[in-house]
N, CA, C and O atoms as CSV, one atom per row, in Angstrom:
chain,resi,resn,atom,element,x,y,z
A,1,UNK,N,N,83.803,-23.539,1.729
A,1,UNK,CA,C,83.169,-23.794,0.448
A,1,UNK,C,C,83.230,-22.545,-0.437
A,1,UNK,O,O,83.408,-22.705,-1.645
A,2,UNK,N,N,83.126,-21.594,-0.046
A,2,UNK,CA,C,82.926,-20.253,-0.579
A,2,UNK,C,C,84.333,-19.896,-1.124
A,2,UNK,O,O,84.278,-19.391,-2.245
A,3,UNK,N,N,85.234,-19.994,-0.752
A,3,UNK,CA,C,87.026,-20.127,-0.912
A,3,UNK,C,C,87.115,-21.007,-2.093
A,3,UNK,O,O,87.652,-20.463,-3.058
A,4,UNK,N,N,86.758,-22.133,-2.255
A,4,UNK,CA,C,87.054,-23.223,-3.160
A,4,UNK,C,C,86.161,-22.735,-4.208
A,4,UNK,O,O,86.627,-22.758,-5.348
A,5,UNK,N,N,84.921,-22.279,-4.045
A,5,UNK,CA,C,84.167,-21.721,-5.034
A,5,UNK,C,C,84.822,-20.515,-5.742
A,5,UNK,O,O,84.631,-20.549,-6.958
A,6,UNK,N,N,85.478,-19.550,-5.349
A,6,UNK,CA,C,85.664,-18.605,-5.840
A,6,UNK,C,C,86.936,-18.830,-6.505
A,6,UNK,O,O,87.116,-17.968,-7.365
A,7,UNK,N,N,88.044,-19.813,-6.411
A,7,UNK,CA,C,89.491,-20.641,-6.719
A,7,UNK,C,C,88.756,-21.234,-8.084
A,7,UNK,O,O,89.327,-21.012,-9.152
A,8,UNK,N,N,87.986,-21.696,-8.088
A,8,UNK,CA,C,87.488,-22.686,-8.949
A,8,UNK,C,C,86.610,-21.544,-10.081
A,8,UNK,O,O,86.589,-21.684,-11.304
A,9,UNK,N,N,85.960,-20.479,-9.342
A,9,UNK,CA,C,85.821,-19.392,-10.530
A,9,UNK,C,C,86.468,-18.952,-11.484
A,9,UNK,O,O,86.194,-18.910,-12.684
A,10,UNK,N,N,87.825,-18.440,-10.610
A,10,UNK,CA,C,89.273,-17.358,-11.318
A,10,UNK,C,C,89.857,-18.404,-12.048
A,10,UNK,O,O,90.185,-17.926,-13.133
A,11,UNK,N,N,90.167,-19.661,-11.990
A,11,UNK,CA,C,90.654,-20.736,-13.262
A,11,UNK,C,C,89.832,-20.906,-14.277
A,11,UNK,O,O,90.194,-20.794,-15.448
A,12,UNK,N,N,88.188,-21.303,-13.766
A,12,UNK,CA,C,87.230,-20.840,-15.375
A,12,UNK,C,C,87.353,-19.605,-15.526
A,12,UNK,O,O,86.769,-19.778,-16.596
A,13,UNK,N,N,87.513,-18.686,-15.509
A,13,UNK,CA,C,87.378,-17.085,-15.768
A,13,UNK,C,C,89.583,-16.912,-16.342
A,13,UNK,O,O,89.671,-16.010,-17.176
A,14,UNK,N,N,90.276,-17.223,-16.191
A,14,UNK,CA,C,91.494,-17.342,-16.509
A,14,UNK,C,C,91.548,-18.255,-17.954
A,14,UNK,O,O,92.036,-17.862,-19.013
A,15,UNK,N,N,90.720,-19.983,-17.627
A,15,UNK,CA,C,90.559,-20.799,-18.711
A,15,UNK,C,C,90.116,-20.053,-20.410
A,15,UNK,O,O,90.608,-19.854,-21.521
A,16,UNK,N,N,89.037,-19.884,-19.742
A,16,UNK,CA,C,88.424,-19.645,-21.152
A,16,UNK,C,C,88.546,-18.158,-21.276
A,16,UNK,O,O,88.116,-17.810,-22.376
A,17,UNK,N,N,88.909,-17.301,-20.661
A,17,UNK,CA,C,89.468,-15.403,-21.069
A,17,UNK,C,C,90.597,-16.122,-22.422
A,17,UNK,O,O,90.633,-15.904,-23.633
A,18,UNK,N,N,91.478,-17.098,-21.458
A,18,UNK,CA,C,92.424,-17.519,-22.947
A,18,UNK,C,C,92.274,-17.920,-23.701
A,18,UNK,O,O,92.944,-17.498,-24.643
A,19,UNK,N,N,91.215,-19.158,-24.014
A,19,UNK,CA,C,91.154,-19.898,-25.128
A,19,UNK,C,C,89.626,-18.891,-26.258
A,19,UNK,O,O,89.082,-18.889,-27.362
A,20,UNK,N,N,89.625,-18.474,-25.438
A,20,UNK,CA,C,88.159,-17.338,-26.558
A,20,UNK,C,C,89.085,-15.959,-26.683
A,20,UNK,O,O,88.795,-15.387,-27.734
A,21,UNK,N,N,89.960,-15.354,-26.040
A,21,UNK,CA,C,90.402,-14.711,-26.446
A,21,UNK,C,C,91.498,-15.142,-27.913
A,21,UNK,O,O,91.832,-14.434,-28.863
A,22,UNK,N,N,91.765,-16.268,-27.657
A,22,UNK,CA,C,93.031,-16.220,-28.592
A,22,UNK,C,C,91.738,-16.922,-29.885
A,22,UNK,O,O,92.353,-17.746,-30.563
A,23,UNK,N,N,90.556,-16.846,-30.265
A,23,UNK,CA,C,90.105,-17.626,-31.014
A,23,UNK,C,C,89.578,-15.691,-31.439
A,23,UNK,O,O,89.977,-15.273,-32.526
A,24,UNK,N,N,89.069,-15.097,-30.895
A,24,UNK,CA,C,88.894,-13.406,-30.769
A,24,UNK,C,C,90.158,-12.595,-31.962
A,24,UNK,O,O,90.030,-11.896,-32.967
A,25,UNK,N,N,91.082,-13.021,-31.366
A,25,UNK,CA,C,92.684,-12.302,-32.030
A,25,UNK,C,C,93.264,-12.830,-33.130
A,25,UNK,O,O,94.122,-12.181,-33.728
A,26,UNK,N,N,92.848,-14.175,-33.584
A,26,UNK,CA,C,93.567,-14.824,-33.969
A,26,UNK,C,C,92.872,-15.531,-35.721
A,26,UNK,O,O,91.742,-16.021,-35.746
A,27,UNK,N,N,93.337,-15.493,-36.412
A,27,UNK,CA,C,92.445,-16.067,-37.759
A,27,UNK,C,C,92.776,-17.427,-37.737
A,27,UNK,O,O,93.713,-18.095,-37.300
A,28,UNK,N,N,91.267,-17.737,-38.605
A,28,UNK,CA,C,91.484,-19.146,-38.583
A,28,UNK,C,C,92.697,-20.029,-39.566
A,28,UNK,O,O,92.639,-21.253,-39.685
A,29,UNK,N,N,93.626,-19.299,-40.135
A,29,UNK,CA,C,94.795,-19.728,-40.760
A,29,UNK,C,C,95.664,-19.900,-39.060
A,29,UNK,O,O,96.102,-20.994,-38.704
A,30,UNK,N,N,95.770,-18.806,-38.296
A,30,UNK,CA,C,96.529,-19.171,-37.792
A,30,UNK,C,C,96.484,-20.349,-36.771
A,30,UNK,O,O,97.274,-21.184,-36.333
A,31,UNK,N,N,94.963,-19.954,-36.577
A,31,UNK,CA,C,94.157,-21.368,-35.534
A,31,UNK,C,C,94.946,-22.593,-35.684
A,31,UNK,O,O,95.534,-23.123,-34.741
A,32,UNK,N,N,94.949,-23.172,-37.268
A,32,UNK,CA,C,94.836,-24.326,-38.005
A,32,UNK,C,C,96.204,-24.500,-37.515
A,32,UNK,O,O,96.374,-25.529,-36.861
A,33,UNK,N,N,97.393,-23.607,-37.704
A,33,UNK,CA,C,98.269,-24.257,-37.513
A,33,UNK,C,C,99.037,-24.938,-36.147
A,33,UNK,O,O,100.182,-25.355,-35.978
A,34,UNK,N,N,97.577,-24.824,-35.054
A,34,UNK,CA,C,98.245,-25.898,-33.417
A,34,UNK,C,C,97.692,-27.205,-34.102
A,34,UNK,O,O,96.595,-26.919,-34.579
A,35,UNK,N,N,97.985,-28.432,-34.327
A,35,UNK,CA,C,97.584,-29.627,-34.317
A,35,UNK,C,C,96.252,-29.565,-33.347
A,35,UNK,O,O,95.207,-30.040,-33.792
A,36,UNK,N,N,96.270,-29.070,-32.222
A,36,UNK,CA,C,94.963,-29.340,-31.575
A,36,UNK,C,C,93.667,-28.597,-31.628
A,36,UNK,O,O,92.553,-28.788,-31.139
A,37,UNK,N,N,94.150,-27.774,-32.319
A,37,UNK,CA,C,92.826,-26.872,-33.279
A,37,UNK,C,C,92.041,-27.257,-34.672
A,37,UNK,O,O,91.264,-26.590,-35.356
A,38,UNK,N,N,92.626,-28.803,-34.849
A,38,UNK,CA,C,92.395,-29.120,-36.252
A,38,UNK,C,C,91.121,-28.902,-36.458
A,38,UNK,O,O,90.571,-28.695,-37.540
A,39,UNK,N,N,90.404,-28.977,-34.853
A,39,UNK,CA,C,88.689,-28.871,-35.473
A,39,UNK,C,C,88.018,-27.671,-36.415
A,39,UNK,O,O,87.014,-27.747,-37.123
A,40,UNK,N,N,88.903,-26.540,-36.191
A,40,UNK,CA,C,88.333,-25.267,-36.588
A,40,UNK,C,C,87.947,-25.348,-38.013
A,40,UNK,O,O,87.049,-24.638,-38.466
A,41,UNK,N,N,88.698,-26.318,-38.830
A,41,UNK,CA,C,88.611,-26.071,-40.200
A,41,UNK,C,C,87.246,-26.580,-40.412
A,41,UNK,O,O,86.880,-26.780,-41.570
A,42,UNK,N,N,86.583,-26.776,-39.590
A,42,UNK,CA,C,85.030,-27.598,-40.131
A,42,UNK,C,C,84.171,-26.109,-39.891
A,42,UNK,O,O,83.000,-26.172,-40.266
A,43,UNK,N,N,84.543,-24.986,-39.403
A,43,UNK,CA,C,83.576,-24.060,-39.197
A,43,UNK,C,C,84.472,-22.769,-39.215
A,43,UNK,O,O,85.578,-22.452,-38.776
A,44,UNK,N,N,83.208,-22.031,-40.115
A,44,UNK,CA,C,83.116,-20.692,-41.107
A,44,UNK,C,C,84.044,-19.583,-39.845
A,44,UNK,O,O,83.655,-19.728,-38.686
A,45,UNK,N,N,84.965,-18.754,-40.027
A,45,UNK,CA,C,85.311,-17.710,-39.232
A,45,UNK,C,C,84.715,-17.317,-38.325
A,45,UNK,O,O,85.052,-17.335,-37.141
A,46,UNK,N,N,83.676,-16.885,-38.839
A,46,UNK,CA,C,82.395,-15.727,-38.063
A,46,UNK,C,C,81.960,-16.497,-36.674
A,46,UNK,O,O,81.863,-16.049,-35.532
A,47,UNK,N,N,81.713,-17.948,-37.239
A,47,UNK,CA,C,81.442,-19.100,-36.072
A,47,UNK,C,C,83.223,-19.100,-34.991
A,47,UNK,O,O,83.470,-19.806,-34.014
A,48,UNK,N,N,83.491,-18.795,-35.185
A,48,UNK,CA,C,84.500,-19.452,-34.283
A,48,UNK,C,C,84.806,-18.084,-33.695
A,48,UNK,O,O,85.355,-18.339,-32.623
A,49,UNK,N,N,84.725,-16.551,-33.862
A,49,UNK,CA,C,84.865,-15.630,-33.471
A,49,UNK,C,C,83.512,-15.306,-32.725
A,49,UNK,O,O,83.519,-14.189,-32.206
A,50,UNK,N,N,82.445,-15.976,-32.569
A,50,UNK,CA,C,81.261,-16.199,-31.821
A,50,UNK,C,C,81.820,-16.802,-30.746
A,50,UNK,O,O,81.986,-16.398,-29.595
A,51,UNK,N,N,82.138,-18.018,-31.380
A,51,UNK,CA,C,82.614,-18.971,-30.051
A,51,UNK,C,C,83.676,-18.258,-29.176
A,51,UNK,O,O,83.730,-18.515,-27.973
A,52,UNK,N,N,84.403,-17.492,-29.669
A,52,UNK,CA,C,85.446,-16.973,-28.615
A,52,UNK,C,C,85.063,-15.644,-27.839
A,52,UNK,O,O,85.614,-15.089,-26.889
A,53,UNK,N,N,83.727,-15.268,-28.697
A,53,UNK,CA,C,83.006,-14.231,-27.954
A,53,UNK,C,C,82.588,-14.535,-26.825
A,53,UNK,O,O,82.946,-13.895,-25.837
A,54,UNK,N,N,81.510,-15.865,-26.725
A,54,UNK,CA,C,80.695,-16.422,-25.654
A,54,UNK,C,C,81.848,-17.134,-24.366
A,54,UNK,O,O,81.775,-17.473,-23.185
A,55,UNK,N,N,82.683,-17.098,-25.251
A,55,UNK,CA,C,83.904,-18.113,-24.164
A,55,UNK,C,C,84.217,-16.698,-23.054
A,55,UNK,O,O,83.975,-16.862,-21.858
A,56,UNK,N,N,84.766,-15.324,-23.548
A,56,UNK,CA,C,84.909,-15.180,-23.032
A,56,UNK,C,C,83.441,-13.969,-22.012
A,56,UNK,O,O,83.533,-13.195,-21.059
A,57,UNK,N,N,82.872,-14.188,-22.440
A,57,UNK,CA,C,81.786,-13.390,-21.771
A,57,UNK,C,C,81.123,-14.409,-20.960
A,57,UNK,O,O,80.522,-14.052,-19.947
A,58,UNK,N,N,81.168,-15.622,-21.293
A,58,UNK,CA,C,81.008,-16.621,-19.930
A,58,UNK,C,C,81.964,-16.861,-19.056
A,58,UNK,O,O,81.769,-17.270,-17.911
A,59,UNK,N,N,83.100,-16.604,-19.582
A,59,UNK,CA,C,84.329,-15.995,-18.561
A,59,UNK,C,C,83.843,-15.114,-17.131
A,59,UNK,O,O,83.578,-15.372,-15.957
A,60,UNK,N,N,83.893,-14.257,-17.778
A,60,UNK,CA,C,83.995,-13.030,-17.645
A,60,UNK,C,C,82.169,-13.476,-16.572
A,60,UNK,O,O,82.260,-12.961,-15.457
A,61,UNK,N,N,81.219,-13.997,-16.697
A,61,UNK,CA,C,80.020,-13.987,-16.192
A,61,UNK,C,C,79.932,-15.054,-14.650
A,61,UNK,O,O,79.115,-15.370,-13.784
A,62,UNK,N,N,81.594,-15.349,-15.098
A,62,UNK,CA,C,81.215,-16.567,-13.834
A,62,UNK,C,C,81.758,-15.839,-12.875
A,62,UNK,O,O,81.222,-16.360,-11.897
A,63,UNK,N,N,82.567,-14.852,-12.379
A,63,UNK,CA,C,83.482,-14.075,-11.948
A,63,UNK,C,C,82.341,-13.071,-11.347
A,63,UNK,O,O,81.618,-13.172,-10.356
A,64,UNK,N,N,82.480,-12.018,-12.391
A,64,UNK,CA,C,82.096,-10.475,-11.930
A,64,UNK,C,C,80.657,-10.336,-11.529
A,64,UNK,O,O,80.449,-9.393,-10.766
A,65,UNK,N,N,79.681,-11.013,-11.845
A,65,UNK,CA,C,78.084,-10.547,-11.112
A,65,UNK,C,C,78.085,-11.158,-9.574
A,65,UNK,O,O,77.254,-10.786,-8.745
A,66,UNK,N,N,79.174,-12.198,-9.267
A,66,UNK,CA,C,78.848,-12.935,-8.118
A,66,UNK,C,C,80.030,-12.054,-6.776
A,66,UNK,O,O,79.999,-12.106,-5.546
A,67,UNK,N,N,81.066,-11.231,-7.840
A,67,UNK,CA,C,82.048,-10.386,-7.092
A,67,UNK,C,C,81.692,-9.250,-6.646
A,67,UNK,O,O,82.078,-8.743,-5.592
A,68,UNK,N,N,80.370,-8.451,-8.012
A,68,UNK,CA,C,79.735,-7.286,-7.741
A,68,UNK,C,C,78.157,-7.368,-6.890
A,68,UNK,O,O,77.533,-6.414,-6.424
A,69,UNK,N,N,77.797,-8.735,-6.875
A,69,UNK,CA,C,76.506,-8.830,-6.163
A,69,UNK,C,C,75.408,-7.945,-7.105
A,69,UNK,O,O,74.480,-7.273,-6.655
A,70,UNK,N,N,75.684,-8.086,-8.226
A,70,UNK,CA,C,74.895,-7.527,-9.539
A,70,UNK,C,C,74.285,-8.561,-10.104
A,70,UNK,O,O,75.147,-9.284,-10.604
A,71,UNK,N,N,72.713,-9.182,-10.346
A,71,UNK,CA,C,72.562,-10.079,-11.293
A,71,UNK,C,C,73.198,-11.714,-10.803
A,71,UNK,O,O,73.493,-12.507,-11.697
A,72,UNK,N,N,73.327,-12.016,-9.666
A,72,UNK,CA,C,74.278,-12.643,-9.323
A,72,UNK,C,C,73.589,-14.516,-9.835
A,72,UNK,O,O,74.219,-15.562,-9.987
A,73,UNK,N,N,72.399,-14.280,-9.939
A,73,UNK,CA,C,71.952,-15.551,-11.482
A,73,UNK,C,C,73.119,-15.314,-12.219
A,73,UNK,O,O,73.798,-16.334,-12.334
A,74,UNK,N,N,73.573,-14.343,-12.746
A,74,UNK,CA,C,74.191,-14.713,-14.179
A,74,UNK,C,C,75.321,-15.607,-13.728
A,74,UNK,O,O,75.425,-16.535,-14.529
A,75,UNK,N,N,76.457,-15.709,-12.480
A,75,UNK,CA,C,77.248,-16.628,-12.110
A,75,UNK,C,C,77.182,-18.240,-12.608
A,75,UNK,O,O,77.846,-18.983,-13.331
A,76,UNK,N,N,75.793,-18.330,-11.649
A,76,UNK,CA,C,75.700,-20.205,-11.973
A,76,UNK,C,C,75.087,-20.224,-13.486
A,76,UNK,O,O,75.202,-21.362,-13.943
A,77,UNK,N,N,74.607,-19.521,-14.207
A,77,UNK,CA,C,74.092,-19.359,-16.005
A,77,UNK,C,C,75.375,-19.623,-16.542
A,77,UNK,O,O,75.598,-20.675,-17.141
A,78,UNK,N,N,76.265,-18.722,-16.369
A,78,UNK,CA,C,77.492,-18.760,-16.875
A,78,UNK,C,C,78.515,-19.977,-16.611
A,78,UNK,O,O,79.590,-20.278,-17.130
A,79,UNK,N,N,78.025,-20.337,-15.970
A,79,UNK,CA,C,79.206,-21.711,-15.252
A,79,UNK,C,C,78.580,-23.019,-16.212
A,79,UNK,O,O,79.140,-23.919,-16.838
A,80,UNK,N,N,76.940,-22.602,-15.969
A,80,UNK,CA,C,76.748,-23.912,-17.439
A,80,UNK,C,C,76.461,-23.587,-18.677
A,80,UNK,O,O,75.924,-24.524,-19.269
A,81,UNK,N,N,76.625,-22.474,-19.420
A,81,UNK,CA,C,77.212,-22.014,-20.477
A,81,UNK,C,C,78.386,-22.836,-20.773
A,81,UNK,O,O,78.522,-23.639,-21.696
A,82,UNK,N,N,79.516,-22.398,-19.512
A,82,UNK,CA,C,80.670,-23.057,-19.906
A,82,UNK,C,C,81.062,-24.801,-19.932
A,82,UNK,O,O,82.018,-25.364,-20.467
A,83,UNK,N,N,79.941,-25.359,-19.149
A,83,UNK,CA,C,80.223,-26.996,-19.030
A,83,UNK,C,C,79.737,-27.276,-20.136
A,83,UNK,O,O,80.336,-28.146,-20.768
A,84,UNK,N,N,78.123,-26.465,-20.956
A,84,UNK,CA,C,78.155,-27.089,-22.494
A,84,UNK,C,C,79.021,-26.921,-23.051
A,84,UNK,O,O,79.528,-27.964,-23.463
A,85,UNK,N,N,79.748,-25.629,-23.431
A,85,UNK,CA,C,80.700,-25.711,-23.903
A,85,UNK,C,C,81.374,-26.774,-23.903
A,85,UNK,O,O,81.533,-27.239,-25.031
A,86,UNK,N,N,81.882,-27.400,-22.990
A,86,UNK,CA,C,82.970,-28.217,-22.646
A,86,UNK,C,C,82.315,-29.974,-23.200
A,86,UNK,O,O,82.905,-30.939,-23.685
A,87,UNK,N,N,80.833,-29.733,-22.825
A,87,UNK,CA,C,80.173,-31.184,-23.166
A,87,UNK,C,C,80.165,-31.251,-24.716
A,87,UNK,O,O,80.172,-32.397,-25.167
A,88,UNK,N,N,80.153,-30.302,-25.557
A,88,UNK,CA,C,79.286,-30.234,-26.739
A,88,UNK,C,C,80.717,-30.517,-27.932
A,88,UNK,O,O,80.942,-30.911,-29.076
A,89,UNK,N,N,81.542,-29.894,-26.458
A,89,UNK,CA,C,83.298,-30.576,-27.653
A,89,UNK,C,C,83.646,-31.811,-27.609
A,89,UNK,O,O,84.441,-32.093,-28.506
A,90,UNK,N,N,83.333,-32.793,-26.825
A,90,UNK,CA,C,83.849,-33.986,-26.435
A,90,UNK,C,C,83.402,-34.842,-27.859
A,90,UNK,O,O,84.227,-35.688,-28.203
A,91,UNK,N,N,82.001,-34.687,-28.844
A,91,UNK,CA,C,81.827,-35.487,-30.094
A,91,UNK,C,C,83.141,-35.510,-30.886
A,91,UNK,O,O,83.700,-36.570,-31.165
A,92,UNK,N,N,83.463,-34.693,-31.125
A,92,UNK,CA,C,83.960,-33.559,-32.259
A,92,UNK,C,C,85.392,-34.201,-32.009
A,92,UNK,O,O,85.996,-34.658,-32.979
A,93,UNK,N,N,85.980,-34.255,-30.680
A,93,UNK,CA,C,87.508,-35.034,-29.647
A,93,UNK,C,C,87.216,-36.118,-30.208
A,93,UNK,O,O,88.086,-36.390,-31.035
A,94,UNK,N,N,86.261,-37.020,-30.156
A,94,UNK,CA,C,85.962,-38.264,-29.925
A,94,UNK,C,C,86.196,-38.361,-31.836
A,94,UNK,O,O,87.214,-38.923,-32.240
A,95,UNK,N,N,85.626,-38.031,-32.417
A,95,UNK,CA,C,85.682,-37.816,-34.038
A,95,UNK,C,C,86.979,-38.263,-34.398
A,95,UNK,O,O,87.304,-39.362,-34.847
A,96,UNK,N,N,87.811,-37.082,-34.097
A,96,UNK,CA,C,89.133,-37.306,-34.702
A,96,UNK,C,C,90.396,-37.648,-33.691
A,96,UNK,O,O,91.591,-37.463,-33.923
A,97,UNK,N,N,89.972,-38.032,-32.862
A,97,UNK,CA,C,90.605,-39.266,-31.941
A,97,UNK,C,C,91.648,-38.057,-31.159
A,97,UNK,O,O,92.811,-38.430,-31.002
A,98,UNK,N,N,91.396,-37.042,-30.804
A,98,UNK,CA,C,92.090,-35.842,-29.936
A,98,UNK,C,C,91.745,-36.837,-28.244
A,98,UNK,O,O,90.958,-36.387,-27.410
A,99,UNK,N,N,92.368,-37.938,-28.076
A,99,UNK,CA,C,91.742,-38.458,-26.760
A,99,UNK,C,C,92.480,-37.878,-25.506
A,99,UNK,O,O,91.923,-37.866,-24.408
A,100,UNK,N,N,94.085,-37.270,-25.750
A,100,UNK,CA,C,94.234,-36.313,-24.946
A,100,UNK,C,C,93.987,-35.667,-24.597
A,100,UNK,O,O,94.458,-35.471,-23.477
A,101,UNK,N,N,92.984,-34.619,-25.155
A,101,UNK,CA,C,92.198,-33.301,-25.059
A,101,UNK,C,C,90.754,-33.612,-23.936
A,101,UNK,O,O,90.275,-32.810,-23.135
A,102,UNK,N,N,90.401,-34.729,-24.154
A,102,UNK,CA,C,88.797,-34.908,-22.927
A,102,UNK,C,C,89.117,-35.144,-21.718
A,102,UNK,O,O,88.193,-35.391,-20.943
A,103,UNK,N,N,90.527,-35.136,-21.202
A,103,UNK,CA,C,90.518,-35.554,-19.703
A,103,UNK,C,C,90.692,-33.758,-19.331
A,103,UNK,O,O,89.812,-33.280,-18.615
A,104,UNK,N,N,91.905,-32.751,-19.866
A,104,UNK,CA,C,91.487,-31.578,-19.350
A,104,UNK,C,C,90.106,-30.680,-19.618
A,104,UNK,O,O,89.957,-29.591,-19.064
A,105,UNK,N,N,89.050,-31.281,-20.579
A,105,UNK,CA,C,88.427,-31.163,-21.026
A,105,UNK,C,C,87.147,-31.426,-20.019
A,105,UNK,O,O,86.193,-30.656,-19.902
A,106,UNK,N,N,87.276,-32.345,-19.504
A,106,UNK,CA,C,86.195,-33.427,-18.332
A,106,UNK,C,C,86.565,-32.196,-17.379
A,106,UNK,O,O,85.746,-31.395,-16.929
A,107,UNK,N,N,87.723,-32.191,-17.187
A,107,UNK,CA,C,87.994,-31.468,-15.993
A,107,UNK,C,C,87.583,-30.318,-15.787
A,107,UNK,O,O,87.186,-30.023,-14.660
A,108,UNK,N,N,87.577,-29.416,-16.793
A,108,UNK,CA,C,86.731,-28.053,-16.483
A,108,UNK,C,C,85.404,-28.240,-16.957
A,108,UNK,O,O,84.721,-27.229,-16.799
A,109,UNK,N,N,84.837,-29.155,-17.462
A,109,UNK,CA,C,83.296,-29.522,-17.389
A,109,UNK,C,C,83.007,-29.962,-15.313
A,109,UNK,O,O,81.945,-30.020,-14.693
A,110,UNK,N,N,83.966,-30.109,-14.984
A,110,UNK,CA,C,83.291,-30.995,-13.666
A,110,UNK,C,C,84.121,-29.465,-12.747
A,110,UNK,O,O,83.666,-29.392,-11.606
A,111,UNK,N,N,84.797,-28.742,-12.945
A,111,UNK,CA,C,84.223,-27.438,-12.043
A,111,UNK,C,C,83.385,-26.333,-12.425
A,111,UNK,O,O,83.163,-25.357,-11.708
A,112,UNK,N,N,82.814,-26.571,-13.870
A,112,UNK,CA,C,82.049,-25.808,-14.403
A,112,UNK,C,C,81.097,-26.592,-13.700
A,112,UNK,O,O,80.505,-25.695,-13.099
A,113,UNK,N,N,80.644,-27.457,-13.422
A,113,UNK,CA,C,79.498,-28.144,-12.509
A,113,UNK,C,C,79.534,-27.725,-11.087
A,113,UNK,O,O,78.415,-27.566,-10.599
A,114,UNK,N,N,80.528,-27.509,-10.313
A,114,UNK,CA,C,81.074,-27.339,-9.115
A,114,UNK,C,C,80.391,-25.893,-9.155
A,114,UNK,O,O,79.414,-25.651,-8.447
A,115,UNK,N,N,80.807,-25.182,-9.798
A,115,UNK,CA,C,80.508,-23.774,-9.677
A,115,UNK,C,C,78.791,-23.400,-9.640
A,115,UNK,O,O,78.151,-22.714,-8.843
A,116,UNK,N,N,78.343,-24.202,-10.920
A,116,UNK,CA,C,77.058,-23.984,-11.138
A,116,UNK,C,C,75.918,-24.677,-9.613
A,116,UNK,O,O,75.112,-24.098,-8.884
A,117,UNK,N,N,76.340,-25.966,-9.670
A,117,UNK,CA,C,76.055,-26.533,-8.152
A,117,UNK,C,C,75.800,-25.269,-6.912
A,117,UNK,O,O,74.794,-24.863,-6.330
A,118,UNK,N,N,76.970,-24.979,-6.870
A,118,UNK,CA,C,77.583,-24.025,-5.457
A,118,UNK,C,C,76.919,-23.059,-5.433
A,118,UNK,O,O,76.560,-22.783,-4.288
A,119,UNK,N,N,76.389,-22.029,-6.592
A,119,UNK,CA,C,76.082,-20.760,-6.728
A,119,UNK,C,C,74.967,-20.734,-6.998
A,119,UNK,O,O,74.388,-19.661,-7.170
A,120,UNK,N,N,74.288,-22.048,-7.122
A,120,UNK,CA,C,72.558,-21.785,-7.868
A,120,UNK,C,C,71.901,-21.772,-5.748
A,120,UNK,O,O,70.711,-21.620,-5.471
């Protein structure tokens, strides 16, 4: 269990390092131009460079307190940080009919559950 837990960490901690980093680096002109970013245009810069802040510091939280035995609450905090994340996008999918996007979407909501489960 502890093996599968920690596999299932380094893909959320890999997942979202990328998708908050590249929201971190990246302006929202350039956002706009993946088709599957269309959502960004509904929210102000500052908001979406938040969001890629928390993405990756919940990254980054599901990983390292449970590797360093530091704070090691912050692990399962961070794991459902990241499943809201993941729950709170599915309106927004559902909105503008992105119905491809909620099955990989489900999917790291349900090891962001796995994790939080495992570690609380």
């Amino acid at each position: 269990m502890n093996v599968a837990l920690w596999i299932v960490q380094a893909v959320l901690a890999a997942a979202f390092i990328a998708v908050g980093a590249g929201k971190l680096a990246q302006s929202k002109l350039k956002l706009l131009k993946n088709p599957q970013m269309a959502w960004v245009e509904e929210f102000p810069e500052p908001a979406l460079k938040a969001l890629g802040a928390v993405e990756v510091l919940a990254a980054i939280g599901v990983v390292v307190p449970w590797l360093t035995g530091v704070a090691t609450v912050l692990t399962p905090v961070a794991a459902v940080v990241l499943g809201l994340l993941c729950l709170t996008s599915v309106p927004g999918m559902l909105r503008r009919e992105q119905y491809a996007t909620i099955a990989p979407n489900a999917v790291l909501l349900v090891l962001a559950a796995f994790v939080a489960w495992g570690r609380f």
